[in-house]
PDB file of N, CA, C and O in Angstrom, chain B, residues numbered from 101:
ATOM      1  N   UNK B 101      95.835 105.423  90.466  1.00  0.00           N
ATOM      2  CA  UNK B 101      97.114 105.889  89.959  1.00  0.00           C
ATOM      3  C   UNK B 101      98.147 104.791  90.178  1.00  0.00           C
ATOM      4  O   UNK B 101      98.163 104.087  91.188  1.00  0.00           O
ATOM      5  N   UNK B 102      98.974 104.694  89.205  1.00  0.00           N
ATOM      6  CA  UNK B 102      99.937 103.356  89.105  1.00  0.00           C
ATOM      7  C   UNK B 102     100.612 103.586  90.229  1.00  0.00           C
ATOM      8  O   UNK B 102     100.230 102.955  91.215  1.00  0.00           O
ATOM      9  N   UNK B 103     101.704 104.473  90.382  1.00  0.00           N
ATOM     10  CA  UNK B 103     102.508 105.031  90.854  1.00  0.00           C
ATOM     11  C   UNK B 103     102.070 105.267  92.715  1.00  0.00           C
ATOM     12  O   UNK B 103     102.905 105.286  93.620  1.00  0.00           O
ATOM     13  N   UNK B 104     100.454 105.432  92.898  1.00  0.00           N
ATOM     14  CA  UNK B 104     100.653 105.113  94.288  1.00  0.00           C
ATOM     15  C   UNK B 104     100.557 104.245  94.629  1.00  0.00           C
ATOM     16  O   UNK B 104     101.116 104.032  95.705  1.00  0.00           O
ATOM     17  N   UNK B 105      99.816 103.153  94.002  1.00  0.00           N
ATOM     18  CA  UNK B 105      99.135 101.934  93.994  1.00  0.00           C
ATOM     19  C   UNK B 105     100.540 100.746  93.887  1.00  0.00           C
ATOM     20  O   UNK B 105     100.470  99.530  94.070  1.00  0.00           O
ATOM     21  N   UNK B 106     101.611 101.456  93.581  1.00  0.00           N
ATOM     22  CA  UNK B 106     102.640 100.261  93.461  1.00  0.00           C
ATOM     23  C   UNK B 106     103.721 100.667  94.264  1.00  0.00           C
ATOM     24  O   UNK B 106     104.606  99.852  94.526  1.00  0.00           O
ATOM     25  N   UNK B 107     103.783 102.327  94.875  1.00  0.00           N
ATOM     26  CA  UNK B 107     104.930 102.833  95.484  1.00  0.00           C
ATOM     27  C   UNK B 107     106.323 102.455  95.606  1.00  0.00           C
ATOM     28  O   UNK B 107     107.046 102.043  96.512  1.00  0.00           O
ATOM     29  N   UNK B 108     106.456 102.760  94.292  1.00  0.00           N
ATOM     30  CA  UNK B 108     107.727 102.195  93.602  1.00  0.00           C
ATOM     31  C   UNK B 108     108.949 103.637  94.171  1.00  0.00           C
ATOM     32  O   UNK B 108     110.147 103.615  93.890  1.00  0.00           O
ATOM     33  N   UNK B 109     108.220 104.861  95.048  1.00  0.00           N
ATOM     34  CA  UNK B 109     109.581 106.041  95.205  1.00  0.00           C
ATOM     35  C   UNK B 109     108.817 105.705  96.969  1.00  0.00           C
ATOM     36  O   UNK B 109     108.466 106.675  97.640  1.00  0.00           O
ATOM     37  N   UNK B 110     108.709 104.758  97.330  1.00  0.00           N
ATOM     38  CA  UNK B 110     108.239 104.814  98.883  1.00  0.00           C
ATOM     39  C   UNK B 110     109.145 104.883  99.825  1.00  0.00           C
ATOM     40  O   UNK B 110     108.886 105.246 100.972  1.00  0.00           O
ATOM     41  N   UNK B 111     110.450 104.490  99.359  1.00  0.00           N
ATOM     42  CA  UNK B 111     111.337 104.377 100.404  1.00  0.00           C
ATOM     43  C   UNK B 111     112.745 105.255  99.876  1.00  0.00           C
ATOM     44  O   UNK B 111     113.111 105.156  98.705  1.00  0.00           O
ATOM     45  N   UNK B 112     113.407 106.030 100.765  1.00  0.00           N
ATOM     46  CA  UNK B 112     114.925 106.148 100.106  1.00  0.00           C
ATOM     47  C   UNK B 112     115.843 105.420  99.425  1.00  0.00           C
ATOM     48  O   UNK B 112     116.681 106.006  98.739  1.00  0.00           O
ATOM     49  N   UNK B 113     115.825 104.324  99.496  1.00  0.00           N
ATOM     50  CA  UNK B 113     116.601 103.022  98.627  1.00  0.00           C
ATOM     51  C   UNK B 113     115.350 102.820  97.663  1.00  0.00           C
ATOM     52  O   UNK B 113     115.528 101.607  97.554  1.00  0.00           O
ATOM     53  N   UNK B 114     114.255 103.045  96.898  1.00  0.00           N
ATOM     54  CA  UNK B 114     113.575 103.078  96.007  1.00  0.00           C
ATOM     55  C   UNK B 114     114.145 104.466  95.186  1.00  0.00           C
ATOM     56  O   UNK B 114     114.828 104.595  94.170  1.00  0.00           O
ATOM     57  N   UNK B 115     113.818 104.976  95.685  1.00  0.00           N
ATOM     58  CA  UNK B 115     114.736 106.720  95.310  1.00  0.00           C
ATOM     59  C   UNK B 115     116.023 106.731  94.877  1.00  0.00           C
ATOM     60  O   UNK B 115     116.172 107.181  93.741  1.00  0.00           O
ATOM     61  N   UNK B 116     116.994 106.369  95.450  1.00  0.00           N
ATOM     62  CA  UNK B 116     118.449 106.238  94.875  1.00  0.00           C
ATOM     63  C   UNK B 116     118.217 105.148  93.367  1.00  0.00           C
ATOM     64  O   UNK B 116     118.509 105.470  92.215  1.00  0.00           O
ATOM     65  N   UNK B 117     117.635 103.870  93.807  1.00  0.00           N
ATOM     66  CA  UNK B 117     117.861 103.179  92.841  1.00  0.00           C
ATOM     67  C   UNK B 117     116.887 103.637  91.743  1.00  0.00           C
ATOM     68  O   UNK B 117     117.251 102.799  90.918  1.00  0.00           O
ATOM     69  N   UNK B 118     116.023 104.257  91.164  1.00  0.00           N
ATOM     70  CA  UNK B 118     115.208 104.788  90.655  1.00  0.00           C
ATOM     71  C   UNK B 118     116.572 106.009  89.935  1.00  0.00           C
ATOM     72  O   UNK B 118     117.213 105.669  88.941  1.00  0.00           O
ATOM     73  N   UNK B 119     116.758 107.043  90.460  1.00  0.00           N
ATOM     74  CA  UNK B 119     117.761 107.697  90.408  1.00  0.00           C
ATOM     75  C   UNK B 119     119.423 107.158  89.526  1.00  0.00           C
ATOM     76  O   UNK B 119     120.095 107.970  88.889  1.00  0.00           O
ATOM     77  N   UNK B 120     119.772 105.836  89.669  1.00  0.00           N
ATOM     78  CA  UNK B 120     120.492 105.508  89.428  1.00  0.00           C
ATOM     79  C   UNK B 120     120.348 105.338  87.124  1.00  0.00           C
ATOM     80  O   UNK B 120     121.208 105.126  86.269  1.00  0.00           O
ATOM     81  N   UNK B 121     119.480 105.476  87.081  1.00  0.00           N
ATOM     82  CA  UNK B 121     118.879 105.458  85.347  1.00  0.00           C
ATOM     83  C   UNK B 121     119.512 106.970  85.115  1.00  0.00           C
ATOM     84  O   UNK B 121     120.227 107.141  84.127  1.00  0.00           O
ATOM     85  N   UNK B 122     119.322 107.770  85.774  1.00  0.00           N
ATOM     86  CA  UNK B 122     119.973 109.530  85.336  1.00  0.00           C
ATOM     87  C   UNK B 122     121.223 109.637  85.541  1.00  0.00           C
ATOM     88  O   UNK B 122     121.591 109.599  86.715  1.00  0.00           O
ATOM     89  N   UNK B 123     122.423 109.832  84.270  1.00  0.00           N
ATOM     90  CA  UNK B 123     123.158 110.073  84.742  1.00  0.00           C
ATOM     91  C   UNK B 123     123.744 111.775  84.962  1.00  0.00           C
ATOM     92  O   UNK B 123     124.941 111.992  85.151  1.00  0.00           O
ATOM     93  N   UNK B 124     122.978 112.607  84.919  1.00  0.00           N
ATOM     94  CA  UNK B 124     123.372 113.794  84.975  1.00  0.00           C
ATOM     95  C   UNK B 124     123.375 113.707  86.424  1.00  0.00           C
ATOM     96  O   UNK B 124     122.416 113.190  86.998  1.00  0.00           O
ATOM     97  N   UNK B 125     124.528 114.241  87.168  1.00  0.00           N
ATOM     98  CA  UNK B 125     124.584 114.495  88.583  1.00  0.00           C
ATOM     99  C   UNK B 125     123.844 115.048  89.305  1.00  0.00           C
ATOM    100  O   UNK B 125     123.264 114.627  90.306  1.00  0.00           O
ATOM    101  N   UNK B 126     123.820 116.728  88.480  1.00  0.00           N
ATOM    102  CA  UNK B 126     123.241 118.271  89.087  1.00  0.00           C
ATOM    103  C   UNK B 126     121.895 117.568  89.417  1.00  0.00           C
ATOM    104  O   UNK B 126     121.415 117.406  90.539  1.00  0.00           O
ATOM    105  N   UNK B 127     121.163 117.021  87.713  1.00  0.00           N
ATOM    106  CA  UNK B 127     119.620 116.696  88.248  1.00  0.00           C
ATOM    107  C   UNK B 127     119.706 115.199  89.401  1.00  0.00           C
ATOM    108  O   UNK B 127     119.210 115.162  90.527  1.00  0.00           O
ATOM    109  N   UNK B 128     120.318 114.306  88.856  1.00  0.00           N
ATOM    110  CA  UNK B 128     119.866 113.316  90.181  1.00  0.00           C
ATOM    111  C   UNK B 128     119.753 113.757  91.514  1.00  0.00           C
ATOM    112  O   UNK B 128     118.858 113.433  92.294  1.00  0.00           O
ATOM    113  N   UNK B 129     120.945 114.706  91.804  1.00  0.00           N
ATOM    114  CA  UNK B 129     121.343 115.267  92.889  1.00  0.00           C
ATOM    115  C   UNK B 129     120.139 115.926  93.649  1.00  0.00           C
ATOM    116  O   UNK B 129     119.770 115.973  94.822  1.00  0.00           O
ATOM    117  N   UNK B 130     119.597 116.522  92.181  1.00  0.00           N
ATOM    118  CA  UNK B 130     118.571 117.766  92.544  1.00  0.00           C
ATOM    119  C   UNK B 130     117.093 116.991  93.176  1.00  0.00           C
ATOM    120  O   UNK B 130     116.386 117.443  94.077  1.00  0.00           O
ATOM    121  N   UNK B 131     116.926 115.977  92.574  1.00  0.00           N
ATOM    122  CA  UNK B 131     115.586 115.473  92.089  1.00  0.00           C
ATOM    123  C   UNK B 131     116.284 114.540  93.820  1.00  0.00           C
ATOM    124  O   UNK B 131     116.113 115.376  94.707  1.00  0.00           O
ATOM    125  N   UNK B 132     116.677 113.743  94.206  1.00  0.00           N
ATOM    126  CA  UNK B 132     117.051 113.084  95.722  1.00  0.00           C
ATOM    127  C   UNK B 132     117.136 114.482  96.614  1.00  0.00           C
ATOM    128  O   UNK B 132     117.076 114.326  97.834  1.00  0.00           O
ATOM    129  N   UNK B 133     117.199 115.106  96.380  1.00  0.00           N
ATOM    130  CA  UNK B 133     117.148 116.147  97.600  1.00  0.00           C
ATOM    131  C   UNK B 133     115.540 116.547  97.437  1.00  0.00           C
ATOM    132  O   UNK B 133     114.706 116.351  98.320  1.00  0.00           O
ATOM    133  N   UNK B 134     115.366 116.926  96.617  1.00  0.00           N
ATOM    134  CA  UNK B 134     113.955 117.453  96.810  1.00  0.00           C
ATOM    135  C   UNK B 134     112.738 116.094  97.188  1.00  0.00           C
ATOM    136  O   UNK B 134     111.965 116.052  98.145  1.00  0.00           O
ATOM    137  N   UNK B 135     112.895 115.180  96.191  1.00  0.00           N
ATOM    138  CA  UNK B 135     112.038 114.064  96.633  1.00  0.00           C
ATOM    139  C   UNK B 135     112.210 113.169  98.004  1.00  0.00           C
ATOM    140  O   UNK B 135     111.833 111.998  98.061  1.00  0.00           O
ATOM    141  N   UNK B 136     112.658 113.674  98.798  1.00  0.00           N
ATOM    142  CA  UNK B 136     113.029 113.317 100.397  1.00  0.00           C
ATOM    143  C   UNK B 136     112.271 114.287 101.280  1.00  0.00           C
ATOM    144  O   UNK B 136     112.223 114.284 102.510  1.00  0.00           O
ATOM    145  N   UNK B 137     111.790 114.970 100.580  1.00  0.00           N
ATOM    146  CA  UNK B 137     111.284 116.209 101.344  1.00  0.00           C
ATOM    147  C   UNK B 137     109.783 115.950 101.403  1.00  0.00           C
ATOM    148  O   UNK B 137     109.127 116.785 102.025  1.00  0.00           O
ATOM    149  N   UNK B 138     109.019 114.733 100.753  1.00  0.00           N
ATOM    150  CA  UNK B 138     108.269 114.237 100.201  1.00  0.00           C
ATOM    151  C   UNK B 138     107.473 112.859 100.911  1.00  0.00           C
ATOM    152  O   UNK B 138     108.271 112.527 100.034  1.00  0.00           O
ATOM    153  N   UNK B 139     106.918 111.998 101.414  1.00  0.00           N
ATOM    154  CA  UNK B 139     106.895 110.987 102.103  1.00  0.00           C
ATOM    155  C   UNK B 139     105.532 110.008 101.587  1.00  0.00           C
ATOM    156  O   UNK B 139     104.759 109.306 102.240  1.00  0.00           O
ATOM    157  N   UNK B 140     105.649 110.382  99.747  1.00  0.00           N
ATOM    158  CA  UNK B 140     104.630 109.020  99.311  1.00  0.00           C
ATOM    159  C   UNK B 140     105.137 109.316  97.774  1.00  0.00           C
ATOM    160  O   UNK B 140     105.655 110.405  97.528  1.00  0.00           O
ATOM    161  N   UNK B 141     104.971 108.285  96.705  1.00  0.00           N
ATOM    162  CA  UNK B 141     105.496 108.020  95.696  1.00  0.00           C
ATOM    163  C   UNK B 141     105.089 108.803  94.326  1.00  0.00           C
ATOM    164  O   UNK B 141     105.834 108.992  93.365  1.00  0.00           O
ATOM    165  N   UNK B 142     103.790 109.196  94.458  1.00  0.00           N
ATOM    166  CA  UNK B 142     102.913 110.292  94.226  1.00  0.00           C
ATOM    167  C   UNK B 142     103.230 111.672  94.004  1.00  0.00           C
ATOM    168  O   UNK B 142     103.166 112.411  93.022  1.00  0.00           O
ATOM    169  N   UNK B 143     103.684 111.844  95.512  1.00  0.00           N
ATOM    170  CA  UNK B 143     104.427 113.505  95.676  1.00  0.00           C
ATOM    171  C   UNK B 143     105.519 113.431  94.789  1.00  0.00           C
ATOM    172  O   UNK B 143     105.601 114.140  93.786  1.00  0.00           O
ATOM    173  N   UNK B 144     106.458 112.503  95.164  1.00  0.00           N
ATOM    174  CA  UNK B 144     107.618 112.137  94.531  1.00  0.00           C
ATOM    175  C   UNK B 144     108.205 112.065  93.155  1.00  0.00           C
ATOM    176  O   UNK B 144     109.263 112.565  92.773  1.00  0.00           O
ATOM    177  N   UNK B 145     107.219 111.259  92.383  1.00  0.00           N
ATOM    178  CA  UNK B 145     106.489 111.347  90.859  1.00  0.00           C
ATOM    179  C   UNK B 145     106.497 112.236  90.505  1.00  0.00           C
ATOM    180  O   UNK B 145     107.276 112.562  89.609  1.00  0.00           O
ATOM    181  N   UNK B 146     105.010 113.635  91.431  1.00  0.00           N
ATOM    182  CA  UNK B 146     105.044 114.746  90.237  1.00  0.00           C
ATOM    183  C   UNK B 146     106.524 115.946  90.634  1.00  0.00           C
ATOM    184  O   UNK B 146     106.535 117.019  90.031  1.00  0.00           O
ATOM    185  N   UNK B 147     107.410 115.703  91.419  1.00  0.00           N
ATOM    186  CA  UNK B 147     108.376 116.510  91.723  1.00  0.00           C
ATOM    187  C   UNK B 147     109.397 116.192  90.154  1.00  0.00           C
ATOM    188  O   UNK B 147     109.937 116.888  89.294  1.00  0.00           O
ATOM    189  N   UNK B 148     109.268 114.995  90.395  1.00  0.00           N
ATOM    190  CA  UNK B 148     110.169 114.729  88.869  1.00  0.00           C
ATOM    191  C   UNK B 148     109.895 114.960  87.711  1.00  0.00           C
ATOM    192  O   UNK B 148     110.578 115.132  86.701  1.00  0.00           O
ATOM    193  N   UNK B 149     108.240 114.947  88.038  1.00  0.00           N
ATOM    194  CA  UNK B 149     107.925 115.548  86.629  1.00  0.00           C
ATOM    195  C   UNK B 149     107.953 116.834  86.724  1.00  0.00           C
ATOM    196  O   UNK B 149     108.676 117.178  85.789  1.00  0.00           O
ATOM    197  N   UNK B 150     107.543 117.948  87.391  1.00  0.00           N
ATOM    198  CA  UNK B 150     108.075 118.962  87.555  1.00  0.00           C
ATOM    199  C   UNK B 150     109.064 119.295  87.259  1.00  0.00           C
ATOM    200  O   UNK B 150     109.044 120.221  86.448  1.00  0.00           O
ATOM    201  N   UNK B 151     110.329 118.840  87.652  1.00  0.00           N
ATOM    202  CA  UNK B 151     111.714 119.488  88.056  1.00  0.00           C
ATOM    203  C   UNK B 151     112.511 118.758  85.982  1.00  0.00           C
ATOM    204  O   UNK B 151     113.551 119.114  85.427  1.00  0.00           O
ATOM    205  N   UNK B 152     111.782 118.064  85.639  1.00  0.00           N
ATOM    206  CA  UNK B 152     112.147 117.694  84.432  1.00  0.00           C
ATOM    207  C   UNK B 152     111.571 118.383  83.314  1.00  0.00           C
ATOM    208  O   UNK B 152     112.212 118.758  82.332  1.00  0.00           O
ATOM    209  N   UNK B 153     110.371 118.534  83.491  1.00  0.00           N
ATOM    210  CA  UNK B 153     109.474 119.065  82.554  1.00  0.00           C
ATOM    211  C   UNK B 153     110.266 120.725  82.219  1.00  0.00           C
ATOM    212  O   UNK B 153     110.198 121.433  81.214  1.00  0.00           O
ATOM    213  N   UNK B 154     111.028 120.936  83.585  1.00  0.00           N
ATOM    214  CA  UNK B 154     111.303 122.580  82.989  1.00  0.00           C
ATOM    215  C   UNK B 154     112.971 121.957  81.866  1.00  0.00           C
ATOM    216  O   UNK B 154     113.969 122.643  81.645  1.00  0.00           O
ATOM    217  N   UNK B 155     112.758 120.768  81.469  1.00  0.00           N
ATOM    218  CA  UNK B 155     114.480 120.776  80.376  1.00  0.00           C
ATOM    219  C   UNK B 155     114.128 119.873  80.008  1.00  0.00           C
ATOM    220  O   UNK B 155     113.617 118.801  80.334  1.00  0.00           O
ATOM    221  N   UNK B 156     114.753 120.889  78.572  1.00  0.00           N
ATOM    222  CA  UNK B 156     114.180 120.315  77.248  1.00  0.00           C
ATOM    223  C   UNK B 156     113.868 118.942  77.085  1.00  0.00           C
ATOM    224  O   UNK B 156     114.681 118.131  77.528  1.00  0.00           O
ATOM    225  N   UNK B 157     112.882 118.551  76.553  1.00  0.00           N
ATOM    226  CA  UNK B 157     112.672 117.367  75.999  1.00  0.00           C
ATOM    227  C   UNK B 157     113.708 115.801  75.756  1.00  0.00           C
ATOM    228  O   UNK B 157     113.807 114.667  76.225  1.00  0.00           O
ATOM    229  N   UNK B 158     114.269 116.598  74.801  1.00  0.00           N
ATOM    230  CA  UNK B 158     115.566 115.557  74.672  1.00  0.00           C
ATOM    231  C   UNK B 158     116.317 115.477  74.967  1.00  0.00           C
ATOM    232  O   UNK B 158     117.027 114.571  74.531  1.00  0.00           O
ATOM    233  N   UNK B 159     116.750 116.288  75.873  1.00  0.00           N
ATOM    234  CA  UNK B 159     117.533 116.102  77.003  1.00  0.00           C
ATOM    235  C   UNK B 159     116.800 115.026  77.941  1.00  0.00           C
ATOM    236  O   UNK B 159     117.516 114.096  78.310  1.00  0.00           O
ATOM    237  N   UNK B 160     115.899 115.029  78.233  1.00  0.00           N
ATOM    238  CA  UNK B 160     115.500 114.414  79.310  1.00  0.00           C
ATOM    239  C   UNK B 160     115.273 113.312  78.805  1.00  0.00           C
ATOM    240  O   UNK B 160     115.256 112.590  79.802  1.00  0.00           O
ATOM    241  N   UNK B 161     114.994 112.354  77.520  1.00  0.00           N
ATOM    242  CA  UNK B 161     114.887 111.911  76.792  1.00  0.00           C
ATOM    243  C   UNK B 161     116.732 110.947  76.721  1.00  0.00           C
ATOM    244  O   UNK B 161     116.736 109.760  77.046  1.00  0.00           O
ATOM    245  N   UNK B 162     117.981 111.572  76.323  1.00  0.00           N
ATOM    246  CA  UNK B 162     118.664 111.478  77.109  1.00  0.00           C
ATOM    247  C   UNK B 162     118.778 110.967  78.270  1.00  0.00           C
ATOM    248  O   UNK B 162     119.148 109.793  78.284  1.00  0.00           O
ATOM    249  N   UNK B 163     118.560 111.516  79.361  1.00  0.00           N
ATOM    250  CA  UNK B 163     119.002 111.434  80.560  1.00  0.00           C
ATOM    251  C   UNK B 163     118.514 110.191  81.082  1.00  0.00           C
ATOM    252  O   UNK B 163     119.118 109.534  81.930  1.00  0.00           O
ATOM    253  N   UNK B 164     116.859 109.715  80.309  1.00  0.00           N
ATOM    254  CA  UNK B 164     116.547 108.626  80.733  1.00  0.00           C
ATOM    255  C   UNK B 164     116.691 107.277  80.017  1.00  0.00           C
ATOM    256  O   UNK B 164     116.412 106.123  80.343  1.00  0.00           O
ATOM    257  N   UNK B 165     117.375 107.990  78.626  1.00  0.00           N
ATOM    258  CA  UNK B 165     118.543 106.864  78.123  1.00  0.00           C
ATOM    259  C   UNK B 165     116.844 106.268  76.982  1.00  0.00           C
ATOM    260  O   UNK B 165     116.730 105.060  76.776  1.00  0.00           O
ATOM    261  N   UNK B 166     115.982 107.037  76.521  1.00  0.00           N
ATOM    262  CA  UNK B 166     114.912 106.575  75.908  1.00  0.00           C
ATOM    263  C   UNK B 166     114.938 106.768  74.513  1.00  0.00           C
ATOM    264  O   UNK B 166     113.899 106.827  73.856  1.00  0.00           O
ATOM    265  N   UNK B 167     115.902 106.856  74.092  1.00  0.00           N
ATOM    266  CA  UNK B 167     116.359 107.152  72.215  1.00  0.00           C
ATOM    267  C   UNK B 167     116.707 105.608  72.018  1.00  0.00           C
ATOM    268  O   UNK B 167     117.085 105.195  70.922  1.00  0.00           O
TER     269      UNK B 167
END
């Protein structure tokens, strides 16, 4: 898996700056609180995909600035 193999959400300053691409508050906000709760890049990953996957598409699409 890319994502453990490169642990790009391994650290809290990986997390913020990762975070810093969303600008919706509520979710950054949401997605740094919960992915702290977390302690490998993996867990971290599918929380975001989780916590994204429940809004809508293009919104999130949006949010990650991918139009």
């Amino acid at each position: 898996m890319m994502v453990k193999d490169q642990d790009i959400l391994g650290s809290e300053e990986a997390i913020k700056k990762f975070l810093t691409m969303i600008p919706e508050e509520k979710l950054k906000n949401t997605l740094e609180k919960t992915m702290l709760n977390y302690h490998d890049s993996a867990s971290r990953w599918r929380v975001f995909e989780e916590l994204t996957a429940n809004t809508n598409k293009s919104k999130v699409r949006d949010i990650l600035d991918l139009n």
